[in-house]
N, CA, C and O atoms as a GROMACS GRO file, in nm:
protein
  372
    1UNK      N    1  -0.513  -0.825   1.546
    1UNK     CA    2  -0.580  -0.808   1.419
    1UNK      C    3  -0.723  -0.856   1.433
    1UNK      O    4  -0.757  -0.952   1.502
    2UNK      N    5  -0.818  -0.764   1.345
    2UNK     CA    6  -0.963  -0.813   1.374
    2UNK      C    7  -0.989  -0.935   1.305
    2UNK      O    8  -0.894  -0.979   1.239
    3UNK      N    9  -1.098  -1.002   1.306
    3UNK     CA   10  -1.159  -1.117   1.164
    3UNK      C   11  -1.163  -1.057   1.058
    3UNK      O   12  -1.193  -0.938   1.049
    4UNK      N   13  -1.136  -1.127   0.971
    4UNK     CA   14  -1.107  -1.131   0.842
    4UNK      C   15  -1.239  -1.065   0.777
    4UNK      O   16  -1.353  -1.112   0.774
    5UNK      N   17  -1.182  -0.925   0.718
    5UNK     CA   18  -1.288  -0.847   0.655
    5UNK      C   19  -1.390  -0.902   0.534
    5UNK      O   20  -1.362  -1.014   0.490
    6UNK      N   21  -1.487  -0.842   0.485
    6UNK     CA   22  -1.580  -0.907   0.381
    6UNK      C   23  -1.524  -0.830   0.326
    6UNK      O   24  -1.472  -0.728   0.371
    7UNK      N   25  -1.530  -0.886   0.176
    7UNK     CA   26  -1.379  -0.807   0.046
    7UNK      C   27  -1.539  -0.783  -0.081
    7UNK      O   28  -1.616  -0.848  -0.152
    8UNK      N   29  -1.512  -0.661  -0.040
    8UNK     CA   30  -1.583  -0.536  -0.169
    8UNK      C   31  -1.591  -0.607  -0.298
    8UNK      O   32  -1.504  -0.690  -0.321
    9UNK      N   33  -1.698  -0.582  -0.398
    9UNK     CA   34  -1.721  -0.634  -0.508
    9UNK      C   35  -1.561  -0.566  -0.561
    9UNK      O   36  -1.480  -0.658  -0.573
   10UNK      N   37  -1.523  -0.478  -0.583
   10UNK     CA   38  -1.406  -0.405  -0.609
   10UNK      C   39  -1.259  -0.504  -0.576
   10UNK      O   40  -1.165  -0.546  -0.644
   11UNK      N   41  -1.291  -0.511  -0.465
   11UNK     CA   42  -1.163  -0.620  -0.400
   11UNK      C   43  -1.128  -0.732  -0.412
   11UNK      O   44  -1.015  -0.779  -0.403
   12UNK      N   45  -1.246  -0.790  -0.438
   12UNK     CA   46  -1.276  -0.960  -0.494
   12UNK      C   47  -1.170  -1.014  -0.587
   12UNK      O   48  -1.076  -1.085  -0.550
   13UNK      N   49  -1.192  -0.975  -0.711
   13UNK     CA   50  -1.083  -1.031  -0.776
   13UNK      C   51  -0.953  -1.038  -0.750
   13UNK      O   52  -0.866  -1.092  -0.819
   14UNK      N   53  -0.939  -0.972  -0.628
   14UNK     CA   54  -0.779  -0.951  -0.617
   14UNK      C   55  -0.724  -1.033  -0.483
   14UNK      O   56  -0.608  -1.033  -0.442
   15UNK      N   57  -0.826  -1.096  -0.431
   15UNK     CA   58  -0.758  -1.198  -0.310
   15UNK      C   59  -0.836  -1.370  -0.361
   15UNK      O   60  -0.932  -1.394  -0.434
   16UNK      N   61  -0.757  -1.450  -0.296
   16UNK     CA   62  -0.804  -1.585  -0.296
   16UNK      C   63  -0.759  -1.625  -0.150
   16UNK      O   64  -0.640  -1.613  -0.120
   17UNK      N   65  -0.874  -1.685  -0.038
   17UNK     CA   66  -0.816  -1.773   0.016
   17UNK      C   67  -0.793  -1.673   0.098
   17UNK      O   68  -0.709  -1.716   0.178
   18UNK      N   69  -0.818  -1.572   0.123
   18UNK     CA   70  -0.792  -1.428   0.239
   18UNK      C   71  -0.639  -1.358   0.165
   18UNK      O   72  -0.601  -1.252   0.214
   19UNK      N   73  -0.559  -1.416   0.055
   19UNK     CA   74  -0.466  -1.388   0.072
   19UNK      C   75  -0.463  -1.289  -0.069
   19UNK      O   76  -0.499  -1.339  -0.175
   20UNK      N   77  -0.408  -1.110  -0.062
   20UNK     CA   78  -0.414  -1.069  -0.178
   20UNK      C   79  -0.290  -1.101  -0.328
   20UNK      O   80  -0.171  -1.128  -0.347
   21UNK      N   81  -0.382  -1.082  -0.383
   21UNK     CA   82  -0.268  -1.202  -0.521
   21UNK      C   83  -0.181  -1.080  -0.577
   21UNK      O   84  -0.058  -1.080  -0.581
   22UNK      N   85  -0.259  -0.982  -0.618
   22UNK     CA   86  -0.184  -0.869  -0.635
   22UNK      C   87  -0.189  -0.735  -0.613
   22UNK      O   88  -0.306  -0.701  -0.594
   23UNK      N   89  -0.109  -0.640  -0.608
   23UNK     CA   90  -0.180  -0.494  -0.571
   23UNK      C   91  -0.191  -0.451  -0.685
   23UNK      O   92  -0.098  -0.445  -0.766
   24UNK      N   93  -0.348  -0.402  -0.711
   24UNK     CA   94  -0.411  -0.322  -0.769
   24UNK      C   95  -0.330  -0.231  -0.888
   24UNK      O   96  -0.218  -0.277  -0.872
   25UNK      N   97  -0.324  -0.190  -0.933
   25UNK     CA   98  -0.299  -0.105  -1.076
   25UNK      C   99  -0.389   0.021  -1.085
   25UNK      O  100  -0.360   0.141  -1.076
   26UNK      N  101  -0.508  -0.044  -1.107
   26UNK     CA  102  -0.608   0.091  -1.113
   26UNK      C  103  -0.686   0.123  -0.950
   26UNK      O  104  -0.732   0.045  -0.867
   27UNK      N  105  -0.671   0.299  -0.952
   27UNK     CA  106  -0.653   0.314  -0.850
   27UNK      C  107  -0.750   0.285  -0.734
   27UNK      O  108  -0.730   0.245  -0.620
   28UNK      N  109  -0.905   0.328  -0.827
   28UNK     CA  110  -1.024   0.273  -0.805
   28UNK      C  111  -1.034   0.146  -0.709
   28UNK      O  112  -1.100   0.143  -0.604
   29UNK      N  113  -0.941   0.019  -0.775
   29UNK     CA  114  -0.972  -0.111  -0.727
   29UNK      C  115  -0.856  -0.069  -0.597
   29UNK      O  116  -0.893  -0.082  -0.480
   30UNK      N  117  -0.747  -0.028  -0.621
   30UNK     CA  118  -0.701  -0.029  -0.509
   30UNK      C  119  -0.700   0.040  -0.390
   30UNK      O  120  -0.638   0.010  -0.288
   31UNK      N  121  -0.797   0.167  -0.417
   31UNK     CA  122  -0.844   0.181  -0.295
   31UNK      C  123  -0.906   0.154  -0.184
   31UNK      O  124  -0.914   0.196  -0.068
   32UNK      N  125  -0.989  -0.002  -0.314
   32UNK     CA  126  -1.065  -0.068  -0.192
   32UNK      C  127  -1.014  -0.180  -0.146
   32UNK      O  128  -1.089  -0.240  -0.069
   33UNK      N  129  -0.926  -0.223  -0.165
   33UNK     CA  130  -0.805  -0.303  -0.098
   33UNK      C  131  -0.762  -0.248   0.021
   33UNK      O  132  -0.786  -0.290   0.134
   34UNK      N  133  -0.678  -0.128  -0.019
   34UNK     CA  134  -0.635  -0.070   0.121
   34UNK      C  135  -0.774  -0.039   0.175
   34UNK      O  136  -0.756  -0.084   0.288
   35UNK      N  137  -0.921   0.013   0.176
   35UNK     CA  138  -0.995   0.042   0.242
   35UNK      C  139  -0.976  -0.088   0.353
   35UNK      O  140  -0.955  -0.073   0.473
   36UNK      N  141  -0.991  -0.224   0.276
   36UNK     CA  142  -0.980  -0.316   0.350
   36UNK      C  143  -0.877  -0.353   0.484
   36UNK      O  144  -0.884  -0.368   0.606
   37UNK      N  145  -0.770  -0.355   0.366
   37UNK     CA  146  -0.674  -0.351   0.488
   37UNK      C  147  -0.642  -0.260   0.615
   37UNK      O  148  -0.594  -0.295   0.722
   38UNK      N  149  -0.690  -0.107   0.563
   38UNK     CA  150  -0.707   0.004   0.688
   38UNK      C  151  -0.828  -0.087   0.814
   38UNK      O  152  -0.804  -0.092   0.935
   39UNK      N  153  -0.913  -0.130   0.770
   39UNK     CA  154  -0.994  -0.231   0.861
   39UNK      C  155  -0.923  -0.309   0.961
   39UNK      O  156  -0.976  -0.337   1.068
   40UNK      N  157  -0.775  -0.354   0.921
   40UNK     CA  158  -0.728  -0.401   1.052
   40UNK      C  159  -0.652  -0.353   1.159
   40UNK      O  160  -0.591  -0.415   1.246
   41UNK      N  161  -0.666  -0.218   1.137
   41UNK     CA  162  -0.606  -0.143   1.279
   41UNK      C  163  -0.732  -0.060   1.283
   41UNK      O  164  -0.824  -0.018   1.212
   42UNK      N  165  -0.679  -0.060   1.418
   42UNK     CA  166  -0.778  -0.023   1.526
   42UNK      C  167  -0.778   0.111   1.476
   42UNK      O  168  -0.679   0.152   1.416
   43UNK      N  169  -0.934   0.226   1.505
   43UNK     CA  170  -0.896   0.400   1.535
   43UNK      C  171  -0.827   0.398   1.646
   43UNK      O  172  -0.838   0.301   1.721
   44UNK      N  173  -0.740   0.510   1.677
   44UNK     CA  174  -0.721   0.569   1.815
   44UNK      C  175  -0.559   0.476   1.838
   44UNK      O  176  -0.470   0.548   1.884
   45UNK      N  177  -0.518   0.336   1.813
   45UNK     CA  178  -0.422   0.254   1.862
   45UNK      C  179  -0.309   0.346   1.776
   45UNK      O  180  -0.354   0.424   1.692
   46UNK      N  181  -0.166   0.339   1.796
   46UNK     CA  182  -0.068   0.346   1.756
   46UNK      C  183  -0.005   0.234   1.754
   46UNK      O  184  -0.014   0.161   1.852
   47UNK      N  185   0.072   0.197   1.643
   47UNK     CA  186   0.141   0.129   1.551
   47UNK      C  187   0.284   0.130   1.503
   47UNK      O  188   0.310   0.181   1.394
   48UNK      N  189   0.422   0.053   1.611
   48UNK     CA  190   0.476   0.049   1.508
   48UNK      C  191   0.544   0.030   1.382
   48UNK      O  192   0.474  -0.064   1.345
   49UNK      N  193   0.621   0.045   1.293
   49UNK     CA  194   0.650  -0.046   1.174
   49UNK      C  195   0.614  -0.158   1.190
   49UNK      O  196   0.514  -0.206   1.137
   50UNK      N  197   0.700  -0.224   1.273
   50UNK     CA  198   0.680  -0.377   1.266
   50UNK      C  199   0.568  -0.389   1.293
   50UNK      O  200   0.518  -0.474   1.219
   51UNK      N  201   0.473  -0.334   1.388
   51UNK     CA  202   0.351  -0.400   1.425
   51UNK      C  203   0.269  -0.366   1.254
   51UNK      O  204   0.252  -0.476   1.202
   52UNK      N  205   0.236  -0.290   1.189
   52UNK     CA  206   0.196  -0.224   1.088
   52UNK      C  207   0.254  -0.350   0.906
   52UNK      O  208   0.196  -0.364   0.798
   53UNK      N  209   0.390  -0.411   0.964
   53UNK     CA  210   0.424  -0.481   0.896
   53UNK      C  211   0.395  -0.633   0.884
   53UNK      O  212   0.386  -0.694   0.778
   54UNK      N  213   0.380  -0.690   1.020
   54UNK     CA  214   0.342  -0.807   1.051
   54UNK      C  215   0.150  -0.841   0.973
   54UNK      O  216   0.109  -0.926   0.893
   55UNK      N  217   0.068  -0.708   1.061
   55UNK     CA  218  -0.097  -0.723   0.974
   55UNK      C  219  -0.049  -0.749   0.818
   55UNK      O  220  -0.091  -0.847   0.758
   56UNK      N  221   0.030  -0.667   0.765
   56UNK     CA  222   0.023  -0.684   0.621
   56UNK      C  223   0.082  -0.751   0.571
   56UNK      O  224   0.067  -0.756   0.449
   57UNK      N  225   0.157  -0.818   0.620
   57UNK     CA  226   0.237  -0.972   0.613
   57UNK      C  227   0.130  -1.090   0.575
   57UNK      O  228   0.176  -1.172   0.496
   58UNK      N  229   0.024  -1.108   0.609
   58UNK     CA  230  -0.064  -1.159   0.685
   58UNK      C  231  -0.149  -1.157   0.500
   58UNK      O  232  -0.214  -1.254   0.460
   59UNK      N  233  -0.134  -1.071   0.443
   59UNK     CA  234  -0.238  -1.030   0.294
   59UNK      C  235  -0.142  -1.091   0.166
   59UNK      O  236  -0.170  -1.164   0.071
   60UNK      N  237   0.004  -1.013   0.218
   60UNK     CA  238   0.088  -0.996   0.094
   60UNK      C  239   0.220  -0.964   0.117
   60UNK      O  240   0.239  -0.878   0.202
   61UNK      N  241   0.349  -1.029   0.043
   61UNK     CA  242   0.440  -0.978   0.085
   61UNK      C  243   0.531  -0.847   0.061
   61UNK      O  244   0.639  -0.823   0.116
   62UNK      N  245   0.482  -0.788  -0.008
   62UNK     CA  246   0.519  -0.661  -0.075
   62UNK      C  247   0.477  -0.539   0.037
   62UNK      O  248   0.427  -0.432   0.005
   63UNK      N  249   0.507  -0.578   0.165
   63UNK     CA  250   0.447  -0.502   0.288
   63UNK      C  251   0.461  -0.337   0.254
   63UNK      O  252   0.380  -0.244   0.262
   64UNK      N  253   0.594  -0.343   0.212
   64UNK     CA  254   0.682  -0.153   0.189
   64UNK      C  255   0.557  -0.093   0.115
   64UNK      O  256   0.496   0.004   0.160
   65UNK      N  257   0.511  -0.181  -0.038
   65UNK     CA  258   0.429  -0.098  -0.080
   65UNK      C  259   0.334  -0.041  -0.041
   65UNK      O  260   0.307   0.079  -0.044
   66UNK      N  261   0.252  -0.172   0.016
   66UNK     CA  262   0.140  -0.138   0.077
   66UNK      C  263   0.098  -0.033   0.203
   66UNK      O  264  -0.002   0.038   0.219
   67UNK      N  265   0.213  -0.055   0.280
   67UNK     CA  266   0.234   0.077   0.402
   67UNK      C  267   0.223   0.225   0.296
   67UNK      O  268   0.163   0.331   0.314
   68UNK      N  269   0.296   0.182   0.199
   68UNK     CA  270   0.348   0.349   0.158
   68UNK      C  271   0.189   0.404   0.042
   68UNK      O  272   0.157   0.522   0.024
   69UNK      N  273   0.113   0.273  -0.020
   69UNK     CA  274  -0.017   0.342  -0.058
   69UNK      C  275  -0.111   0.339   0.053
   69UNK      O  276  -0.217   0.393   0.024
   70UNK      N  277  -0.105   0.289   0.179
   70UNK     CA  278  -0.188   0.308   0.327
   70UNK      C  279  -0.193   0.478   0.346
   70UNK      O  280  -0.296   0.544   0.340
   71UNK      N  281  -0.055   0.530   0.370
   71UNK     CA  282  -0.012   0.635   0.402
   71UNK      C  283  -0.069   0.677   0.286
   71UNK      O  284  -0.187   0.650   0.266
   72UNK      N  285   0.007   0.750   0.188
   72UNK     CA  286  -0.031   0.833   0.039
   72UNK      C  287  -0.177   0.860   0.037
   72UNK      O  288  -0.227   0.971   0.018
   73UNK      N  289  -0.242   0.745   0.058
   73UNK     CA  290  -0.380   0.736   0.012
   73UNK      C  291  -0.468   0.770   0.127
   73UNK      O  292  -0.590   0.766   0.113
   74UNK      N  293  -0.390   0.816   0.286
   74UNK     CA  294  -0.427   0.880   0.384
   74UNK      C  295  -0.542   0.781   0.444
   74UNK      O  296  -0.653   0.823   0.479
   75UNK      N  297  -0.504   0.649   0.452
   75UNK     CA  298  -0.578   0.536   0.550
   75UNK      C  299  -0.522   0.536   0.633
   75UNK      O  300  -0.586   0.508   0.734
   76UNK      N  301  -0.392   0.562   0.651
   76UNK     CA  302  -0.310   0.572   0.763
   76UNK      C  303  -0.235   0.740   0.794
   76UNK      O  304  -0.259   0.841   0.726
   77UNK      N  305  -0.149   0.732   0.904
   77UNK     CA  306  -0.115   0.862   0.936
   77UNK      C  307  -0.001   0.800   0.962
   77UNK      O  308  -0.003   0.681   0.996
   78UNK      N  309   0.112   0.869   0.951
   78UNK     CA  310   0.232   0.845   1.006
   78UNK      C  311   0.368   0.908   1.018
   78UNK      O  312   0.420   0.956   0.917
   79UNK      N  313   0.457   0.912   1.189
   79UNK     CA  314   0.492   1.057   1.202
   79UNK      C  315   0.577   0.967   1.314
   79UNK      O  316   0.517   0.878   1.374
   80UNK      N  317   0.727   0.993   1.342
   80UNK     CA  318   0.818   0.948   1.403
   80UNK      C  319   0.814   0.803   1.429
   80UNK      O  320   0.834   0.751   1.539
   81UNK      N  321   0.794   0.762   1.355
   81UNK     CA  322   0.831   0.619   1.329
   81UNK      C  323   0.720   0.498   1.388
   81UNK      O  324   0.745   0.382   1.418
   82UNK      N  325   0.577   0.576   1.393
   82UNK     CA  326   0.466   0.546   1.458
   82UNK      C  327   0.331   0.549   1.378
   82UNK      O  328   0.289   0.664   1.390
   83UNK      N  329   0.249   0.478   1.306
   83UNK     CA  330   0.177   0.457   1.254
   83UNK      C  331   0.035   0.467   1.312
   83UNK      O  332   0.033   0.408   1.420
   84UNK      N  333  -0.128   0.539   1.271
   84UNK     CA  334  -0.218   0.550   1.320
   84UNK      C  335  -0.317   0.532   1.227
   84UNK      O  336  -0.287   0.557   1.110
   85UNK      N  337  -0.466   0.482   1.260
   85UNK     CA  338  -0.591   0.510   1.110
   85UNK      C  339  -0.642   0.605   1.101
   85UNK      O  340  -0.647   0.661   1.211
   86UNK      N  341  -0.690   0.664   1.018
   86UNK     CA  342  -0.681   0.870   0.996
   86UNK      C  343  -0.806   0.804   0.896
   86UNK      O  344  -0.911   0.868   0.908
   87UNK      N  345  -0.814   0.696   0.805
   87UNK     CA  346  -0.935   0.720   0.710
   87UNK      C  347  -0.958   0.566   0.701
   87UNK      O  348  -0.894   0.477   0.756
   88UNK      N  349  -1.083   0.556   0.607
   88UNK     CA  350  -1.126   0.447   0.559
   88UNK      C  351  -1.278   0.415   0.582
   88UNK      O  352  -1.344   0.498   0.644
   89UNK      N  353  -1.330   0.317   0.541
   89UNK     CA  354  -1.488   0.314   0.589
   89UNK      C  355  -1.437   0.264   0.739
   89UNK      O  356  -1.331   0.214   0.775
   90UNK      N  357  -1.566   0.301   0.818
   90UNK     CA  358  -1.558   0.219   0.993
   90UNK      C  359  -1.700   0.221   0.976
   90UNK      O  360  -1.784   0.296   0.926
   91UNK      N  361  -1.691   0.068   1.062
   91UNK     CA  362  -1.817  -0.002   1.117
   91UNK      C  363  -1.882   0.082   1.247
   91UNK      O  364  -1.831   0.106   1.357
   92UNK      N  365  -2.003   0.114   1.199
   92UNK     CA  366  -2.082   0.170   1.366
   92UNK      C  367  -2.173   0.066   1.420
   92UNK      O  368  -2.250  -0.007   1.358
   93UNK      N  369  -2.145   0.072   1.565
   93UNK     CA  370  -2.231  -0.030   1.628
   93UNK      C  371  -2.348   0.000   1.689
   93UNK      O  372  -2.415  -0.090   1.740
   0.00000   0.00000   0.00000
């Protein structure tokens, strides 16, 4: 997992302490949550469950949800039981 991302004016209210308090409601705010959390996998790496479960362990324990608005919301990709990053902002160096 990378260092701990800088959390979006959007995202702010919703973590303390690195840790998120709740998932989002409106969709707006929670896209930039997961934007965030798509930040800790790598492009290009494959992922699976568990590895995909453990990062988000790490925010919140409601992991199922969060995988399944990762996916939906197409930050992630995922296809025989193997997880990948397909979207989100990325840092250029």
């Amino acid at each position: 997992m990378g260092p701990r991302p800088e959390l979006s004016t959007a995202a702010k209210p919703f973590f303390r302490n690195g840790q998120l308090l709740a998932i989002p409601r409106r969709r707006t705010a929670r896209l930039a949550v997961l934007d965030l959390l798509a930040n800790q996998f790598e492009p290009g790496r494959r992922y699976t469950e568990s590895n995909v479960n453990s990062v988000l362990s790490q925010y919140h324990p409601d992991v199922c949800s969060l995988r399944r608005y990762l996916v939906d919301e197409e930050f992630l990709g995922r296809s025989d039981g193997e997880y990948w990053r397909v979207g989100g902002t990325f840092e250029v160096n």
